[in-house]
C-alpha positions as CSV (number, residue, x, y, z in Angstrom):
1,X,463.5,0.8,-118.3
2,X,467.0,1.2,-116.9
3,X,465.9,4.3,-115.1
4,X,463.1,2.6,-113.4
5,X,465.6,0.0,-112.0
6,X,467.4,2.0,-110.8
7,X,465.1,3.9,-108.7
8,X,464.9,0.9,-106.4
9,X,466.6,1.6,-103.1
10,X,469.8,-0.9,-103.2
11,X,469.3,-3.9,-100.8
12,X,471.8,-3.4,-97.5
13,X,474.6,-6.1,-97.2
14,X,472.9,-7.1,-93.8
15,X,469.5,-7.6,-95.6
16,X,470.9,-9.8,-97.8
17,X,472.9,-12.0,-95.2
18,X,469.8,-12.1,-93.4
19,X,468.1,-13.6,-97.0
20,X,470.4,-16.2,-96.6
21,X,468.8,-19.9,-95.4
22,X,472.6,-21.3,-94.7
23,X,473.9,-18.2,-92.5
24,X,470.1,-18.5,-90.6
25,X,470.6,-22.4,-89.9
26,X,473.7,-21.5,-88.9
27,X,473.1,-18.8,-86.4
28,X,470.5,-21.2,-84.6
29,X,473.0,-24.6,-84.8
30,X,476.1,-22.7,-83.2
31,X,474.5,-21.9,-80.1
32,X,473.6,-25.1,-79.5
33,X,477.0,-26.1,-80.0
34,X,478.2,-23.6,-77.0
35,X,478.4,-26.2,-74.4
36,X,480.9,-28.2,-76.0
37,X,483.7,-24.9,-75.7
38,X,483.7,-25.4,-71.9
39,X,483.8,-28.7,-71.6
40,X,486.5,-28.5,-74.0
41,X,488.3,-26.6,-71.7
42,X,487.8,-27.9,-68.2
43,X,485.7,-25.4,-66.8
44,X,485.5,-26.2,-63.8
45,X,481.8,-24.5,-63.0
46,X,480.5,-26.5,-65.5
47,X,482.3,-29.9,-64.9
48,X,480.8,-30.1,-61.5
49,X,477.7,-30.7,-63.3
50,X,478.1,-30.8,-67.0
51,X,474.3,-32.5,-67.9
52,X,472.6,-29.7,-65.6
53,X,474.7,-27.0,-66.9
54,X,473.4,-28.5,-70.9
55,X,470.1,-28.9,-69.7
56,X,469.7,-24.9,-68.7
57,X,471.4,-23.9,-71.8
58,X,469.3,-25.8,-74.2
59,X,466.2,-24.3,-72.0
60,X,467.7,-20.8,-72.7
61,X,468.1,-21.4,-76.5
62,X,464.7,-22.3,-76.8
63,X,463.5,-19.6,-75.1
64,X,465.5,-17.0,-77.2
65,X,464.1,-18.6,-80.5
66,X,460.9,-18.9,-79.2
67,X,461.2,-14.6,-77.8
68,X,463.0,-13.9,-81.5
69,X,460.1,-15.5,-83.7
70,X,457.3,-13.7,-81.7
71,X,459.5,-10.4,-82.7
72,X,459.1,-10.7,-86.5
73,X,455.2,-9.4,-86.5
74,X,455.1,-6.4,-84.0
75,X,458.8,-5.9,-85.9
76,X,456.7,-6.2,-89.6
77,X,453.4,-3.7,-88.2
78,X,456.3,-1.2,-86.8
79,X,458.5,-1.6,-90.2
80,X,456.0,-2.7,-92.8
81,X,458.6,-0.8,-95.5
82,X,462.2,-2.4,-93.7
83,X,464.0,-4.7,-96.1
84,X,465.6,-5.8,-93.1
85,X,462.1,-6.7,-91.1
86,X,461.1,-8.3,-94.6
87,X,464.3,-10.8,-94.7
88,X,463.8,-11.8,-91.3
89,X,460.4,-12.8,-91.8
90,X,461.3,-15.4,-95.0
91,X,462.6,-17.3,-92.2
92,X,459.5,-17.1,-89.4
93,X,458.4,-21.5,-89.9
94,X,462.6,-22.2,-89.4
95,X,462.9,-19.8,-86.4
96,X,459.7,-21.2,-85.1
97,X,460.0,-25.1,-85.3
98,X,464.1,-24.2,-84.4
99,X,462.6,-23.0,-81.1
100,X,460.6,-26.6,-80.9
101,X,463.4,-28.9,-81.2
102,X,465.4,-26.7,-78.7
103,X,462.7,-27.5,-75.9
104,X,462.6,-31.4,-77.3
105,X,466.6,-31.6,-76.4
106,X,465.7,-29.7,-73.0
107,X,463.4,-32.1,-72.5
108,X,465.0,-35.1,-73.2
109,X,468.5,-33.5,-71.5
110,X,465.7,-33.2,-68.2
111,X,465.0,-37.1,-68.7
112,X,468.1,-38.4,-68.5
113,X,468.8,-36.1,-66.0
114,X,466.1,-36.7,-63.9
115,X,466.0,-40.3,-64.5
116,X,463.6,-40.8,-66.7
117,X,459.9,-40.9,-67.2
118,X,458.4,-42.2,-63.8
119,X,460.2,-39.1,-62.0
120,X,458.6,-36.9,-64.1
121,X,455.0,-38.4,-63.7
122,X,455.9,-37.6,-59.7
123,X,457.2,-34.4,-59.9
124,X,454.7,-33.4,-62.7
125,X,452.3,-31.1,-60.3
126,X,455.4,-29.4,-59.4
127,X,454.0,-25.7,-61.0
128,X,457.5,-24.9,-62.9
129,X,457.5,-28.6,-64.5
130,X,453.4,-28.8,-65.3
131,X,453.8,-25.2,-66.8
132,X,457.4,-26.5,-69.0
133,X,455.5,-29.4,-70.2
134,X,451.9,-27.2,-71.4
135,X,454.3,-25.2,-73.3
136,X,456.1,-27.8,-74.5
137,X,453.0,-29.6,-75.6
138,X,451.8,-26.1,-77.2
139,X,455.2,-25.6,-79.3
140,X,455.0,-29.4,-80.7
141,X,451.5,-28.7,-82.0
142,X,452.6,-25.2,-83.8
143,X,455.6,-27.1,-85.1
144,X,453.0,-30.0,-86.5
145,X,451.2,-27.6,-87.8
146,X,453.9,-25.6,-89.5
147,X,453.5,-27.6,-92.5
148,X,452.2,-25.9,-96.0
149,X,449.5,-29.2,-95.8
150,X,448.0,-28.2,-92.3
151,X,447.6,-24.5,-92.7
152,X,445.2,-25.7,-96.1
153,X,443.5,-28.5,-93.9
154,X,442.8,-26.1,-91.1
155,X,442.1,-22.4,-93.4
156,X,443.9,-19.1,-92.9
157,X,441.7,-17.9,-90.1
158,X,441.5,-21.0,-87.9
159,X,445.3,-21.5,-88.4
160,X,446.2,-18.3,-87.8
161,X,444.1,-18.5,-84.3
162,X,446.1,-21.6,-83.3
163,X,449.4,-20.6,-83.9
164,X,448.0,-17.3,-81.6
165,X,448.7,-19.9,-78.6
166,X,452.3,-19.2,-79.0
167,X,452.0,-16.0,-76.7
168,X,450.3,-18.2,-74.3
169,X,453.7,-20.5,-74.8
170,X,455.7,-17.9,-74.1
171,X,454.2,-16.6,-71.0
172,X,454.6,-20.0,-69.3
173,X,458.3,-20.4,-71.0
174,X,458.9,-17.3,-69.1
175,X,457.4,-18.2,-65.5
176,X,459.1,-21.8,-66.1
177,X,462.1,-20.4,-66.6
178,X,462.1,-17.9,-63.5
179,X,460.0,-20.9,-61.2
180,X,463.1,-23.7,-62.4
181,X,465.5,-21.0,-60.4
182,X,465.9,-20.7,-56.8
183,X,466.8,-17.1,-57.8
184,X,464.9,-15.5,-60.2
185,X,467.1,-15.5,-63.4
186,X,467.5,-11.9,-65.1
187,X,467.7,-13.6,-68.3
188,X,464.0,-13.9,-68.4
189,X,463.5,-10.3,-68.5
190,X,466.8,-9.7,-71.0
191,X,464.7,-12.2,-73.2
192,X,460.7,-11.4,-72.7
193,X,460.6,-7.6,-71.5
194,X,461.8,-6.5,-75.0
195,X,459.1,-8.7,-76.8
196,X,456.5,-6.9,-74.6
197,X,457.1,-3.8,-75.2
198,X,457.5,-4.4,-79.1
199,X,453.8,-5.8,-79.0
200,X,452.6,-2.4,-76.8
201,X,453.8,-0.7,-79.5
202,X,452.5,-2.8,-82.3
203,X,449.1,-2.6,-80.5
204,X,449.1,1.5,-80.2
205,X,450.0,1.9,-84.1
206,X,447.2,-0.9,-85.1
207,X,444.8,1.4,-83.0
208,X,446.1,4.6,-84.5
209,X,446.0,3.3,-88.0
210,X,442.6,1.8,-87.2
211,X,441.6,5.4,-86.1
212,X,442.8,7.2,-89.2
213,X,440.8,4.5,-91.5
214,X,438.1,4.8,-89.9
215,X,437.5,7.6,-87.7
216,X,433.8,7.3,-87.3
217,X,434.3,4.5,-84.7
218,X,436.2,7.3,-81.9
């Protein structure tokens, strides 16, 4: 018995950090948190208008979270044997509704920056706003539906179908976030070109593991 233990590969220190609910929670909170650091210090870039410079940074949170949590699948088809892969993905429904209450607090930070609701019902057919509010909508109906109770109400396949609309999410997080900008922010490619090209490559090995299964259908 003691051999077979010990033929297990041992578990990385990383791996198990990553297994770790507290240090996760904790690597999502802190950025929030950034703002305060400088205001703190009278930066004077950002004290010329703290509540706009909040607003973009809570926008740029939740589009990181939202880019990170589409990661974890084309990340577990690539890896399906990483340890590492298999941590991060304990910790997909956090990352996920994480990335919802990020765009809430953008959302509200907008209101109060805007003025409330009856300037966003004028500026609502403004294409960067209309396309920040679908996703928005989309990412508060994932998050409802995150819940253990839902994905039973609705069945596997019909859930997993719905939560599919997170990719449509994403592509209008992205043109939101380079539309909001009257010069297109690199940021949007540092955070969304990576995700492509992790789900090209996710989609070539499904079709070359679809190939060697069944090799009839070339």
């Amino acid at each position: 018995m003691d051999s077979i233990k010990n033929t297990q590969p041992p578990v990385s220190l990383l791996t198990r950090l990553l297994r770790s609910k507290a240090l996760v929670v904790t690597l999502i909170v802190l950025p929030g948190l950034w703002p305060a650091w400088p205001l703190f210090r009278q930066d004077p870039s950002v004290l010329a208008d703290p509540l706009k410079y909040i607003l973009h940074h809570l926008g740029f949170i939740a589009c990181v979270l939202l880019a990170v949590v589409l990661t974890f699948t084309p990340l577990r088809v690539l890896f399906p044997k990483s340890s590492l892969v298999q941590a991060l993905n304990r910790h997909r429904r956090l990352v996920g509704v994480s990335a919802f209450f990020y765009a809430l607090l953008h959302l509200a930070t907008h209101l109060l920056y805007e003025g409330g609701f009856a300037i966003l019902a004028s500026d609502v057919k403004k294409p960067f706003l209309l396309t920040g509010l679908v996703a928005f909508s989309i990412l508060l109906v994932l998050a409802i539906t995150s819940l253990n109770r839902a994905v039973r109400w609705l069945g596997g396949k019909r859930w997993k179908n719905l939560h599919r609309l997170a990719y449509v999410a994403a592509a209008l997080v992205a043109y939101h976030q380079a539309a909001a900008r009257k010069i297109f922010p690199v940021q949007v490619l540092w955070i969304f070109v990576p995700l492509v090209l992790l789900e090209l490559l996710r989609i070539i090995r499904q079709a070359r593991l679809t190939r060697m299964h069944h090799p009839k259908l070339e």
